[in-house]
N, C-alpha and C positions, 0 to 999 in steps of 0.2 A: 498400340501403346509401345511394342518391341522396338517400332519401325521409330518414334519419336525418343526413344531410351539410344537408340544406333548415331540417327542423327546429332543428339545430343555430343555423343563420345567424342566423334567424329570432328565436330565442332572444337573441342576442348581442345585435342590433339592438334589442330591445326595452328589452335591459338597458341598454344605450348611452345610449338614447333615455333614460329614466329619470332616469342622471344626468345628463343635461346639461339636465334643467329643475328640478335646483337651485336656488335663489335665490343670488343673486351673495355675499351675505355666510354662506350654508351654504356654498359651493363652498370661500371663502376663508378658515373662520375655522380658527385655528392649533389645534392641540392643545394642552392643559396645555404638554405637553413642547417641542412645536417652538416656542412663544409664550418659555417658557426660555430656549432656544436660541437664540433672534433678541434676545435681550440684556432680555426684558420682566419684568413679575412686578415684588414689592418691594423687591430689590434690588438694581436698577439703577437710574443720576442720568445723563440725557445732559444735556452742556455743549455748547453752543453757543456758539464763542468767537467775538467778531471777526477776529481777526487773529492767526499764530504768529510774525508779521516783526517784531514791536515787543516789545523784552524784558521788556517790564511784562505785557505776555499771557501770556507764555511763563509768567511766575512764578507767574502767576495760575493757570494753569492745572493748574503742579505744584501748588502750594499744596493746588488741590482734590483732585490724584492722590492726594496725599501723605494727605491725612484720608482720604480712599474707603480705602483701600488699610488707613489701621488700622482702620477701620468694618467691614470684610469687604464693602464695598458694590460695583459695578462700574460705572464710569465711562466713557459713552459718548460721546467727542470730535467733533465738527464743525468744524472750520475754515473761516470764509464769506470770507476771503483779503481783509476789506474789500469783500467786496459782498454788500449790500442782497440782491439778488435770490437768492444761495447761500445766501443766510442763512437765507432763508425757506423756498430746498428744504430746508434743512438740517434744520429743526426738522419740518418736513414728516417726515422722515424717523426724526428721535426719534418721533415722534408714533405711527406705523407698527410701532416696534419697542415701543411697548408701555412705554416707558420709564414708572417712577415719578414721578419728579419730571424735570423740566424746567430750569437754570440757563442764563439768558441775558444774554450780554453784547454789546449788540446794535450794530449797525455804524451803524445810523441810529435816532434817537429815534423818531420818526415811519413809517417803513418797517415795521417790525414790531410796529406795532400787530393786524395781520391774523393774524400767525403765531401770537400769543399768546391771540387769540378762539379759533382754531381747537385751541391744546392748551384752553384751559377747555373747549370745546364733547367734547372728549374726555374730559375729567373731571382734564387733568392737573396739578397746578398749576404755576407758573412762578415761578421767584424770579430777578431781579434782577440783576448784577451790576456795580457799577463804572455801567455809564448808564442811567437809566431812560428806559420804553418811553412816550410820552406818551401817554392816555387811553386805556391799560389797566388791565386788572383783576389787576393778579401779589400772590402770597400775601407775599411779603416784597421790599423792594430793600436792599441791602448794597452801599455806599458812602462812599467821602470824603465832609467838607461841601467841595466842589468850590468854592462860593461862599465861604465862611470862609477856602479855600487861597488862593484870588484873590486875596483882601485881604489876607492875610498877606501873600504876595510885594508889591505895591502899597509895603505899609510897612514894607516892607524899601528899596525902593528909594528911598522917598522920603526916609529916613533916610540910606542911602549920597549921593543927591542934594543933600542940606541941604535939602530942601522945593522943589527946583525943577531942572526938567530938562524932557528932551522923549525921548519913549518910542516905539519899534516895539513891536508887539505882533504876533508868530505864532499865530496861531490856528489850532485842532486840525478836527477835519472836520468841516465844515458839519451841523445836523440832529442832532447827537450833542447828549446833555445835560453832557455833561462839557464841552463845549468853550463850550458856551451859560452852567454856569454858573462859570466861571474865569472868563473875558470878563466877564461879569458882576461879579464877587467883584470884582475887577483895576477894572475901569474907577470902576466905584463909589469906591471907594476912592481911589484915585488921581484923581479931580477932586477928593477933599475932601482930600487933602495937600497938591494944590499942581502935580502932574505933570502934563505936557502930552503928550498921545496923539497924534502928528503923523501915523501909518500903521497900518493894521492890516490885514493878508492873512491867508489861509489856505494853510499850509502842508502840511495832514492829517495832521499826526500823524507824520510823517515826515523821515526824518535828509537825504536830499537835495533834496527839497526845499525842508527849510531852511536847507540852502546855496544853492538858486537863489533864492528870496524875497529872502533877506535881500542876497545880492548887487545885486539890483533894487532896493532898498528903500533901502540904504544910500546907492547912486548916485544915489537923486533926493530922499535929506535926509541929508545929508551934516553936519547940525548936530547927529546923534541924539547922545545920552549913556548910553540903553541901551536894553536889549529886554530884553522880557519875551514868553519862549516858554511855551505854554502846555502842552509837556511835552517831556521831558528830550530826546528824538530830535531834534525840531527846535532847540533851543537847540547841540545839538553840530553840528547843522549849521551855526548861524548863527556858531560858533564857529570853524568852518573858513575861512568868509567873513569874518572877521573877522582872520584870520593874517596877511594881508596887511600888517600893519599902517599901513595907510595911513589910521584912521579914529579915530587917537587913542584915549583910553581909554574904550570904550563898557563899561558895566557889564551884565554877562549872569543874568537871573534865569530858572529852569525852574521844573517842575512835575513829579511822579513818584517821583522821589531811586530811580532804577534803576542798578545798580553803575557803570553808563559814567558815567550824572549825575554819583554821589558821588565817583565819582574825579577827573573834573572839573575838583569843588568841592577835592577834597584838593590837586589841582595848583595851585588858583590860577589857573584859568583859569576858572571859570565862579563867579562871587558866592556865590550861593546856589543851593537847591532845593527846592520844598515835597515832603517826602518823605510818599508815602504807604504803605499795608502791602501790596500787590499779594496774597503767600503767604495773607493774613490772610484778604483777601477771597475765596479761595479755601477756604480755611477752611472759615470762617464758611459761606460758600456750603454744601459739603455738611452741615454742621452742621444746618444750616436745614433742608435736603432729608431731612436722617436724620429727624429731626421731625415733619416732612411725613408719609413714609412710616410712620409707627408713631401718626398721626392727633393728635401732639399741636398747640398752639397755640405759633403764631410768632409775633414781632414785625412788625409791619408796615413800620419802617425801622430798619437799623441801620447806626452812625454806626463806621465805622474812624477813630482818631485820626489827625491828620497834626502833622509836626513840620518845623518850618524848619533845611534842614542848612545849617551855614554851615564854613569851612575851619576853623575852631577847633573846632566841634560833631564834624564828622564826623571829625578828629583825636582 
């Protein structure tokens, strides 16, 4: 009985041993079904969003629920809360689950150039969304002309101006393309109207912070006649900084036209808004992804219209 209790052990140990010199991608790789299971296969889209705190994300993000959902597709969320570094475990993370396709709207231009090697080096591809990733390789980007909106706001103001005023400018988060080409669109434009750029901070994209900037801003040029926010969150801030009325009639132009923007603009309190289609580009996004997944050919940029709300427009 000892000698068949020995045998047994024996047995066990060898078999143990066996498994465990496995190769580390035998030991780990999923089955058909668990690879299923963990959200992978062709249809599943992880979304990698910047931010859920800014309601232009928020819509963006249904936009894309909203097409998955009649696609029959399944939509895998990441929230990087505005950081770079989440951002990257995040997509890490799609990357792991197998995901299809790939939609990224990334928190820093430049920051996520590595996360996006790392899905091609997977085979997965990556589209776009709202900022692009600087000197990567993604299958599509899906955006405003960010630069076209810049200058649209520009001559709007320099029109409410008569050709001559002096301008704060809130700019959005540093490293972002979107915020790189407003500024851009925006200042171009407005040297060739006539408009004078006296301040320009970064306020990220964010609604109190653009009430502390522009509270700063206003205190040390006190001769402003308007701001130009380079999206809706921080313009309602600089809106609040501005109740006070102690700063005369500064004229307030945004970027976004997200419901708080356009109501805003219907109150008469904020000029204008360059409205973009947030839902659309959510859209579009799975749209693109569906295409992806079923091996057809995409566009390589595609352009959402934008439209300037003004209080008679958006009435």
């Amino acid at each position: 009985m000892r000698k068949l209790r020995l045998i047994a052990a024996a047995t066990f140990v060898v078999f143990a041993a066996a498994c465990s010199q496995q190769g580390p991608g035998e030991a780990s790789a999923p089955s058909a079904s668990s690879s299923s299971a963990a959200g992978g296969g062709n249809k599943t889209i992880g979304l990698a969003i910047s931010t859920q705190n800014n309601p232009f994300f928020v819509e963006l993000k249904d936009g894309a629920q909203k097409a998955a959902a009649a696609a029959g597709l399944q939509l895998v969320v990441v929230d990087a809360q505005d950081d770079p570094a989440r951002q990257i475990s995040g997509v890490e993370d799609l990357i792991q689950k197998k995901v299809g396709v790939i939609l990224l709207n990334p928190t820093d231009s430049s920051a996520l150039a590595g996360a996006v090697q790392s899905a091609n080096n997977a085979h997965i591809p990556v589209v776009t969304l709202d900022r692009a990733v600087d000197g990567a390789n993604v299958a599509s980007h899906i955006a405003s002309d960010n630069l076209a909106g810049g200058a649209m706001a520009a001559k709007f103001l320099s029109q409410q101006l008569q050709g001559k005023g002096n301008v704060l400018e809130l700019q959005g988060v540093p490293g972002t393309s979107a915020a790189r080409d407003r500024g851009k669109g925006f200042d171009d434009e407005a040297q060739k109207d006539g408009l004078k750029i006296i301040a320009q901070q970064p306020a990220n994209f964010d609604r109190a912070q653009g009430l502390s900037v522009t509270e700063n801003l206003l205190q040390a040029h006190p001769d402003a006649n308007a701001i130009f926010a380079q999206n809706d969150e921080m313009a309602l801030g600089a809106l609040r900084a501005l109740d006070s009325g102690k700063h005369g009639s500064v004229v307030v132009v945004a970027f976004d036209g997200t419901p708080d923007g356009i109501k805003a603009v219907k109150d008469g309190k904020m000029a204008a808004t360059v409205a973009q289609q947030p839902g659309e580009i959510g859209r579009l996004g799975v749209e693109t992804a569906q295409k992806l997944l079923s091996n057809q050919s995409v566009d390589k940029g595609v352009a959402v219209p934008l439209k300037l709300v003004t209080k008679d427009s958006a009435n």
